[in-house]
C-alpha positions in Angstrom: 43.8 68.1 148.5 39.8 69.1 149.0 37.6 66.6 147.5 35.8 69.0 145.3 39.8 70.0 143.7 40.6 67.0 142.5 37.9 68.2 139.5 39.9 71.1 138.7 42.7 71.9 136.0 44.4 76.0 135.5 44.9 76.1 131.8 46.1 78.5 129.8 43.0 80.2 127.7 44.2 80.4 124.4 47.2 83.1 123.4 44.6 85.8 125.8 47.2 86.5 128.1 44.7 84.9 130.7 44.1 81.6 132.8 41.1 79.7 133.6 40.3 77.2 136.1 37.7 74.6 134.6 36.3 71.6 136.7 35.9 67.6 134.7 32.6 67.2 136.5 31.1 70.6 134.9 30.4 72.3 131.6 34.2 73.1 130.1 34.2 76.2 127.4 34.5 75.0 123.8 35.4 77.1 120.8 31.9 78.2 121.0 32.4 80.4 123.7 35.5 82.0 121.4 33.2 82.2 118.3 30.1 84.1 119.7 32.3 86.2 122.3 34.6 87.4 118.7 31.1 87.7 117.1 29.1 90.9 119.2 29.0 93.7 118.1 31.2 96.2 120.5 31.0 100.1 119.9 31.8 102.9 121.9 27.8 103.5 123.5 28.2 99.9 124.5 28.7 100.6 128.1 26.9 97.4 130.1 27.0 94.0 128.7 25.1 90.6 130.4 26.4 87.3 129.5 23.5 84.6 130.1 24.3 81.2 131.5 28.1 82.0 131.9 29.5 79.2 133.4 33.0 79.3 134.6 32.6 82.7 133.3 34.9 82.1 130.4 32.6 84.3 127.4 33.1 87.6 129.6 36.8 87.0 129.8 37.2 87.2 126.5 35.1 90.2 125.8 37.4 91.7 128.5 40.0 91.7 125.8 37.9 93.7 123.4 35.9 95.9 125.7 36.5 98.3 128.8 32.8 97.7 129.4 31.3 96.5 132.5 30.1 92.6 132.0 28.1 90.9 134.2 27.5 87.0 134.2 24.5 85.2 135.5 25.0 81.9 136.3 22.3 79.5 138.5 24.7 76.8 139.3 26.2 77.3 142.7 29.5 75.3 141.8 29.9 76.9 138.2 29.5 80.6 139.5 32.2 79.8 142.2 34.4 79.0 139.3 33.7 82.0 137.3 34.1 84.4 140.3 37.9 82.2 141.3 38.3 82.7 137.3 37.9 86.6 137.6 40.0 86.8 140.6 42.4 84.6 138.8 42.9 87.2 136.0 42.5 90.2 138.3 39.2 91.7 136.3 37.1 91.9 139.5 36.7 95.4 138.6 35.3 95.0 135.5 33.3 91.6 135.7 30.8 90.4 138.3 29.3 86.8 138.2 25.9 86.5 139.6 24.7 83.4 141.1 21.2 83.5 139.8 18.3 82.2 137.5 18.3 84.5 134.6 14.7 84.7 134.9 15.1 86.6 138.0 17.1 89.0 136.1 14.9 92.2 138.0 16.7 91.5 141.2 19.8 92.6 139.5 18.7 95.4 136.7 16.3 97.7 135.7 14.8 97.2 132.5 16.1 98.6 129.3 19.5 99.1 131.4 21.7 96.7 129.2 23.6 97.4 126.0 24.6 94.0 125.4 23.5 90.6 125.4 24.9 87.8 124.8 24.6 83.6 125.2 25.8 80.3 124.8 22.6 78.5 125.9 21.6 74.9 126.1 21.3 73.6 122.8 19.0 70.7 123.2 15.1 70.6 123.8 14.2 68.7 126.6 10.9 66.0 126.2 10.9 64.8 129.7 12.5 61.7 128.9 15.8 61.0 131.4 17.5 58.8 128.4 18.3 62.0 126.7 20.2 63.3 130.2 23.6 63.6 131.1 24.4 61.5 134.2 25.9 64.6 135.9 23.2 67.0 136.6 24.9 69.9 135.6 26.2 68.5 132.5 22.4 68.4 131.7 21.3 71.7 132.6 24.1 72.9 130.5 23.4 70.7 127.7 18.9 70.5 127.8 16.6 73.2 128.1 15.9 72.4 131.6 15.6 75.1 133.8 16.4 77.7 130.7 14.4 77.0 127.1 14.4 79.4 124.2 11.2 81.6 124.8 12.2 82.9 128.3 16.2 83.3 127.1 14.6 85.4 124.7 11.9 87.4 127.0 14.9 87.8 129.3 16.9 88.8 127.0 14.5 91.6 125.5 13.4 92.8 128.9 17.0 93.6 129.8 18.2 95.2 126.3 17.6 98.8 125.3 15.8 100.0 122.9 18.7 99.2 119.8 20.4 97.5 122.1 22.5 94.1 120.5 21.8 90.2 121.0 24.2 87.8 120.2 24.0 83.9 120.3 25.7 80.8 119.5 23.4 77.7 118.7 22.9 74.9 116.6 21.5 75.3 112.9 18.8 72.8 113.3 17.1 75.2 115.5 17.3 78.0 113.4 13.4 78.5 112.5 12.8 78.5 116.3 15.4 80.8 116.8 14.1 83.2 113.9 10.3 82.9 115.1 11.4 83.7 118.8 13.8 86.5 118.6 10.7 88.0 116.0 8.2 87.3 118.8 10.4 89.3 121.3 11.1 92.1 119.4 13.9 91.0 119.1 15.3 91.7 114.7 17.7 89.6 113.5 20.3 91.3 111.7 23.5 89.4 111.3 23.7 85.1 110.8 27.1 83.1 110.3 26.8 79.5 109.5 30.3 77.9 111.5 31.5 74.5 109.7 34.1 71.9 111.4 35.5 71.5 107.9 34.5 72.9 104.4 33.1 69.5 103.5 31.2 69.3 106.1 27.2 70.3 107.1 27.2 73.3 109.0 25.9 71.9 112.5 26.6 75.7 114.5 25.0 79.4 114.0 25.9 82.5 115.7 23.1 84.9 115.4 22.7 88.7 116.1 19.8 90.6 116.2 18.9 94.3 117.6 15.8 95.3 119.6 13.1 97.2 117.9 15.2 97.0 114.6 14.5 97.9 111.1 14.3 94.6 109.2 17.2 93.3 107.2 19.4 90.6 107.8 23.0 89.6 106.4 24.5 86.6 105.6 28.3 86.6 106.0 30.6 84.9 104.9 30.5 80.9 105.9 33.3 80.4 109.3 35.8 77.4 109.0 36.9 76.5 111.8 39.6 73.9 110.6 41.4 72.9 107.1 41.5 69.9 105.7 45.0 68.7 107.8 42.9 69.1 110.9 44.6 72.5 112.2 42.8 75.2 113.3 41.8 78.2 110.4 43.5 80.9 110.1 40.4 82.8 110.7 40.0 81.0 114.0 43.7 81.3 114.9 43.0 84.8 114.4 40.8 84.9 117.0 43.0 83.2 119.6 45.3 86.4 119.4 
């Protein structure tokens, strides 16, 4: 077996008809990755869509099941775009999704500006301070965990440059950085239009957001209902069982 193999497992990804090869030693999807994916806003102008930070490429294979759009997935770690490139092979969408092995901020190699319909993220969710006690050992668990090479204000510029003019944002992230999240997307043109507060169980805080917002919108934001992602016996909601099918 190669070295770098003994890493890897080929799971089933959920009741989507799809498999996807994830690695110990990396980033693995979480539920996350289901939530903000289930979450965009798809209609029928929605013709390019960019997925920021993809990983194994596991948020554009589930838009795949929604959309006939073309999705493309940036990616700047070497071993984790390998992965999502194996992972679209693996499910035979090479037509419809490219991985590129990139930082996002370089995003002008790869578009033209005002080109994309679509974008969405499941960033890092931690600041980083400069202090190494808050890192992962693994060095890409850390840039997939801290704001290393990636932190909110550039997502956000990135993300503006590429959308069109109406064009959607979408984003998972954690509630305690919801102020910064507000302020940034505002900065960036950026108007947020849709929030959903995601809770473990009904009794507890809310510690997840998934936030959409359109550029150059009017103002006016919804909150919807709260999403559950588990009753009280432990088991999955129905809402997010939903969402596996």
């Amino acid at each position: 077996m190669n070295d770098e193999n003994r890493f890897e497992t080929v799971i089933d990804l959920l009741q989507k008809d799809m498999k996807i090869i994830q690695r110990a030693d990396h980033f693995s999807f979480s539920i996350d990755s289901l939530l903000v994916a289930e979450f965009a806003t798809i209609t029928r102008a929605t013709k390019k869509i960019v997925d920021l930070g993809t990983g194994n490429g596991v948020i554009p294979l589930f838009l795949s099941k929604r959309t006939d759009s073309k999705i493309y997935g940036i990616e700047i770690q070497k071993i984790s775009s390998e992965l999502a490139k194996r992972n679209v092979e693996l499910n035979k969408l090479g037509d419809q999704i490219e991985i590129i092995n990139d930082d996002m901020k370089n995003w002008e190699t790869h578009f033209k500006r005002g080109s994309i319909d679509l974008v969405v993220t499941n960033p890092p969710f931690f600041k980083f301070h400069g202090e190494e006690k808050q890192l992962n050992d693994l060095d890409q668990l850390s840039l997939a965990r801290h704001e290393i090479t990636i932190n909110l204000d550039s997502l956000l510029a990135t993300s503006a440059s590429l959308l069109k003019d109406k064009g959607y944002f979408v984003m998972v992230h954690r509630v305690d950085r919801l102020i910064d999240i507000i302020e940034t997307m505002k900065k960036y043109k950026i108007e947020p239009k849709r929030i959903q507060f995601c809770y473990t169980k009904i009794e507890k805080e809310g510690k997840i957001l998934l936030i959409e917002g359109v550029k150059n919108g009017n103002s006016g934001l919804r909150v919807l209902p709260p999403l559950i992602a588990h009753n009280e016996n432990g088991d999955y909601s129905e809402t997010v069982l939903k969402m596996f099918k």
